[in-house]
C-alpha positions in Angstrom: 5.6 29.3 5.5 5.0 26.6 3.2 3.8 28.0 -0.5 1.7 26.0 -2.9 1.9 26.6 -6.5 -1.2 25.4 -8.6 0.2 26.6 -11.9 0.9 22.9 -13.3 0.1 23.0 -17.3 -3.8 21.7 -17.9 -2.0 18.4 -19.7 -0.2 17.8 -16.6 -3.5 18.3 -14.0 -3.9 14.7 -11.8 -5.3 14.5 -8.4 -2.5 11.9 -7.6 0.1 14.6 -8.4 -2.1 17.0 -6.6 -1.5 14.8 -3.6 1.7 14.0 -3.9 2.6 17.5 -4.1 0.6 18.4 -0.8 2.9 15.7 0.7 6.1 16.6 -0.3 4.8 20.7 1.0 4.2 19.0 4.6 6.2 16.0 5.1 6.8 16.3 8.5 3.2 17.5 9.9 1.4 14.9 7.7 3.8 11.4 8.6 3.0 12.3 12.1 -0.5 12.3 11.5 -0.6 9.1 9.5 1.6 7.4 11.8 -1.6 8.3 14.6 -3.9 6.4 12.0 -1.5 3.4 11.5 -1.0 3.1 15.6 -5.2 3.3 15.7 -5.8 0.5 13.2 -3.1 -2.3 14.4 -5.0 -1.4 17.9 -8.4 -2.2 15.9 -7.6 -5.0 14.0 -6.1 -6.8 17.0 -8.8 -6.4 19.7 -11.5 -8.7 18.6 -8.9 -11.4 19.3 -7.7 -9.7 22.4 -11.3 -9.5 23.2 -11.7 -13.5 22.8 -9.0 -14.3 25.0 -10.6 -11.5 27.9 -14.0 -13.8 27.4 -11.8 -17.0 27.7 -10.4 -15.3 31.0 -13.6 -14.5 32.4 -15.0 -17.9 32.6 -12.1 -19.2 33.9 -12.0 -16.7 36.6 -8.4 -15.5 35.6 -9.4 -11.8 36.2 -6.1 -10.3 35.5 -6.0 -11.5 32.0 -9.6 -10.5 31.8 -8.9 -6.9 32.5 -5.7 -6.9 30.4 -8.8 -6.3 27.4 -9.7 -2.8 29.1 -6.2 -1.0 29.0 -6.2 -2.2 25.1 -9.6 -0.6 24.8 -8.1 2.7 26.7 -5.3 3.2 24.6 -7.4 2.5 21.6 -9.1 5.8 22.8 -6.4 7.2 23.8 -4.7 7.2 20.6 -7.9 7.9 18.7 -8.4 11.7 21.0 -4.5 12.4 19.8 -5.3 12.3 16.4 -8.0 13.9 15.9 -6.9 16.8 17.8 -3.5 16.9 15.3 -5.9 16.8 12.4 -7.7 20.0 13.3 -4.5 21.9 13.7 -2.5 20.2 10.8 -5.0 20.5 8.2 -6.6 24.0 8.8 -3.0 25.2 8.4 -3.1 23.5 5.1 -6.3 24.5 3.8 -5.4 28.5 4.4 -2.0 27.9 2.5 -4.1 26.1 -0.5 -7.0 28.3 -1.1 -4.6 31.4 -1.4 -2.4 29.8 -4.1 -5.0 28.5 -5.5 -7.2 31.9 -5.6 -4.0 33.9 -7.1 -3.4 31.2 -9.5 -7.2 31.3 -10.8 -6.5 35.2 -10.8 -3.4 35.2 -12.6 -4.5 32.6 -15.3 -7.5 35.3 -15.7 -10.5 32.6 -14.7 -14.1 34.2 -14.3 -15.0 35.4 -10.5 -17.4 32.3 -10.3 -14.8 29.6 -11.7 -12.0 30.7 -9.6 -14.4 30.6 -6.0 -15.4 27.6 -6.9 -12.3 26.0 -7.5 -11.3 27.5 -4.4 -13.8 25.3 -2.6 -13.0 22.6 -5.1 -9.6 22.6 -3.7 -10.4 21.7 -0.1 -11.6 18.1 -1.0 -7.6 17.7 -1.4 -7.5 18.6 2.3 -10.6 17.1 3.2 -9.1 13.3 1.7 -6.4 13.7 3.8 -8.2 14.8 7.1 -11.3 12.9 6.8 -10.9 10.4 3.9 -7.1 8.9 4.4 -8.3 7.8 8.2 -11.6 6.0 7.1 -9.6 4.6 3.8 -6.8 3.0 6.3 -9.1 2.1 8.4 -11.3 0.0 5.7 -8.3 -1.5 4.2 -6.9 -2.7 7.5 -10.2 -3.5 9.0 -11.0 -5.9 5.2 -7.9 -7.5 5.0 -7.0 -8.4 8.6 -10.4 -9.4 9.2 -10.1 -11.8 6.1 -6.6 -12.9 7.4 -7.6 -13.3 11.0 -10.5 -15.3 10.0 -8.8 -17.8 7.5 -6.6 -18.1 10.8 -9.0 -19.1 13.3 -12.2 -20.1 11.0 -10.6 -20.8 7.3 -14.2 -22.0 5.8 -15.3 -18.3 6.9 -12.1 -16.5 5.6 -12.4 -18.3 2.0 -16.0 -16.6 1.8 -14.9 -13.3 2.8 -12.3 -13.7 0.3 -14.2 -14.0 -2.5 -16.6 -11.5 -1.1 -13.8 -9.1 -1.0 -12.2 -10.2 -4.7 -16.3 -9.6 -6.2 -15.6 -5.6 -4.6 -12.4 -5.5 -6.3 -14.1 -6.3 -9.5 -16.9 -4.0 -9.3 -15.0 -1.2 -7.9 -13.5 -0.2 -11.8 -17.1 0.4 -13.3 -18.7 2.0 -10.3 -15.9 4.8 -9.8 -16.1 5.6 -14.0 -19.8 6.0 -13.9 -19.7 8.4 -10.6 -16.8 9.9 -12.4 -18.4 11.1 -14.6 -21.6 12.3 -13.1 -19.3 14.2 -11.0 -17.7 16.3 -14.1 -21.4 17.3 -14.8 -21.8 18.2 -10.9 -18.6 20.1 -11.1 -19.3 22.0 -14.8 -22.3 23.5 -13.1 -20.7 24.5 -10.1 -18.1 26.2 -12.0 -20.5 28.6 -13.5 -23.4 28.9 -10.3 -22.0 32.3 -9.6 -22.2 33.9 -12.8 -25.7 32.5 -13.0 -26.8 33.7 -9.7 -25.9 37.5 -11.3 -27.1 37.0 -14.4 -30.1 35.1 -15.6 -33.7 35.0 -14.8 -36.0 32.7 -12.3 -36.6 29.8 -14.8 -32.8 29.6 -16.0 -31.6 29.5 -12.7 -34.5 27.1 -11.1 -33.0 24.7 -14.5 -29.8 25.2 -13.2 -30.4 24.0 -9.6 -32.9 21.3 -10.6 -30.1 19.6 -13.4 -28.1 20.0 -9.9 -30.4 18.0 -7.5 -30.8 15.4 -10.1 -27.3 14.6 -10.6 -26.7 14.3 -6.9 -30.0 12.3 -6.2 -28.7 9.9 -9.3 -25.1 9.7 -7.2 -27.0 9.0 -4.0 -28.9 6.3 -5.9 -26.2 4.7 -7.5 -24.5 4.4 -3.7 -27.7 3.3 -1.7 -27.9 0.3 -4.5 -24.4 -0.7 -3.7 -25.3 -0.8 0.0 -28.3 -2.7 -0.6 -26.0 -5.2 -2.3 -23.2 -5.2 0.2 -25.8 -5.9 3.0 -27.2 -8.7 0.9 -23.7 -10.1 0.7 -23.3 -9.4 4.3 -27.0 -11.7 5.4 -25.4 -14.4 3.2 -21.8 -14.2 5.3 -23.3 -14.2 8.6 -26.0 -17.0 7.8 -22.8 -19.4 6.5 -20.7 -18.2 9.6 -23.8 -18.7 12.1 -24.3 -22.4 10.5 -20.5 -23.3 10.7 -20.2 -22.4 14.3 -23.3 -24.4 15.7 -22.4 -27.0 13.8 -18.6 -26.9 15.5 -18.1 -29.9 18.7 -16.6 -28.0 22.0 -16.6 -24.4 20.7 -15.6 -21.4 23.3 -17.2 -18.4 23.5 -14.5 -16.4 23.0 -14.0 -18.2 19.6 -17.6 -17.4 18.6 -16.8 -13.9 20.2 -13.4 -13.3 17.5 -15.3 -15.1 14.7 -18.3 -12.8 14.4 -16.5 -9.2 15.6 -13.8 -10.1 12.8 -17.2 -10.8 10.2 -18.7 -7.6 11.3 -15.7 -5.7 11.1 -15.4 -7.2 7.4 -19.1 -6.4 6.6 -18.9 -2.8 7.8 -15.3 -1.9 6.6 -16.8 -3.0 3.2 -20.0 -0.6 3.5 -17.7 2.3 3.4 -16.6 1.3 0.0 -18.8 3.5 -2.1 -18.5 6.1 -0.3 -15.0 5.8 -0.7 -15.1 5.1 -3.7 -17.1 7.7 -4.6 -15.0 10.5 -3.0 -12.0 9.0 -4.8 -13.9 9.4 -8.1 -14.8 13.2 -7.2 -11.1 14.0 -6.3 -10.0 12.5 -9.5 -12.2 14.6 -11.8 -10.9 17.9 -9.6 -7.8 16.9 -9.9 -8.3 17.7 -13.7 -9.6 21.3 -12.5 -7.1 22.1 -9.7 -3.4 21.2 -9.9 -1.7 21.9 -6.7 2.4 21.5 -6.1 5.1 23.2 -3.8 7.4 25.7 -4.5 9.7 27.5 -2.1 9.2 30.3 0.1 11.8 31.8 -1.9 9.7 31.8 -4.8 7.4 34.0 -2.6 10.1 36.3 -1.4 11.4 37.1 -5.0 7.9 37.6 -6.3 6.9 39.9 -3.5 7.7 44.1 -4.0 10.6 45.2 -2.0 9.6 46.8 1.0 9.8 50.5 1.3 
């Protein structure tokens, strides 16, 4: 059985190394899960041409090539189904192997009862990015920069403005993940101590408690409905200059027009994930300053263990 150890020095505590660590304690199971997502997103990011050419087929009359578009589809699907059953079994494993070193860690390094549960919970965000998180990150990044690449490829005017749509995200990304940073310490302070407060104080000291609570989270969910409102401005703008472009274009096929604007919307809602994203990324870095999680050897386990009677 694979053994995590969460006793890293505070100086040391990084949710990158926390990461890492839960990498090098499950090489094998978590490659062979990633490899799933990698296989799923060359299969996305090539369709919408696929897709063109099936469209080019079909008013030809070439069914053959036309159908050609449905077996990509089906082992798009197919591929999607056999990851997300590994997830379930990889990542449940991992959690039950975490949240016991992490408990006897919180024990040993004599935490209160209510900061030790909830780092305990904490701790499965590290599990949660990679089950949940590291498939819609891909995912976004292949789906943003593909789509950028295929469409300076087949309609460069388009590809420049998703370009510097995609270079104003970079930008902006810095500022917005420091602020939700920090919003999340607050979040997670609170958290830390909800236990002890449930046992101990009165009605009005635990209604402040929950109320600071909603407020920070309604301030998070504010900060990332604003940056939606502004990616779908962004998004209007991209589809008005593409929609011009192509009516304006002599002899165009339909399959063109198809590729152009599946590539654009694939752009447009890769890049709506991006606060959410960025948002979790924020989260997990501020646990990572709570929660340090690395491997040690069973051995380690073994020696620590009583000898049997």
């Amino acid at each position: 059985m694979t053994i995590i150890d969460t006793t890293a020095p505070k100086a040391k505590l990084s949710a990158a190394g926390s990461l890492a660590s839960l990498v090098k304690a499950h090489p094998g199971k978590l490659a062979f899960t990633f490899s799933l997502i990698g296989l799923e997103n060359v299969l996305l990011l090539v369709y919408p041409l696929l897709g063109g050419f099936a469209i080019n087929a079909i008013v030809e009359g070439n069914l053959l090539l036309g159908l050609s578009y449905a077996v990509v589809v089906l082992l798009f699907w197919l591929v999607g189904a056999a990851r997300r059953a590994v997830d379930t079994q990889v990542f449940t494993r991992i959690y039950a192997d975490l949240a016991v070193a992490v408990a006897m860690t919180q024990r040993s390094q004599g935490e209160s009862v209510s900061t030790a549960a909830a780092r305990v919970v904490l701790a499965r965000e590290f599990v949660d990015f990679f089950e949940k998180h590291v498939p819609i990150l891909a995912t976004s990044i292949v789906s943003v920069f593909g789509a950028v690449a295929m469409l300076l490829l087949i309609e460069p005017w388009v590809g420049i403005a998703t370009g510097a749509a995609l270079l104003l995200a970079v930008f902006w990304v810095p500022g917005f993940a420091a602020r939700n940073e920090v919003l999340h310490t607050r979040v997670n302070n609170r958290l830390e101590r909800e236990i002890d407060l449930v046992a101990k104080v009165g009605q009005v000291s635990l209604q402040r408690h929950y109320l600071l609570l909603s407020r920070l989270r309604v301030r998070l969910s504010n900060r990332e409905a604003m940056a939606y409102l502004v990616i779908g401005l962004v998004a209007a703008g991209l589809f008005g200059l593409t929609i011009t472009l192509l009516a304006s274009a002599p002899n165009i096929q339909a399959g063109h027009i198809y590729a152009v604007m599946t590539y654009l919307w694939t752009f447009v809602t890769s890049l709506d994930e991006a606060p959410a994203l960025v948002d979790q990324i924020a989260r997990l870095k501020e646990i990572g300053r709570r929660v340090a999680v690395g491997a040690r050897p069973d051995s380690q386990e073994e020696a620590a263990s009583p000898p049997s009677a």
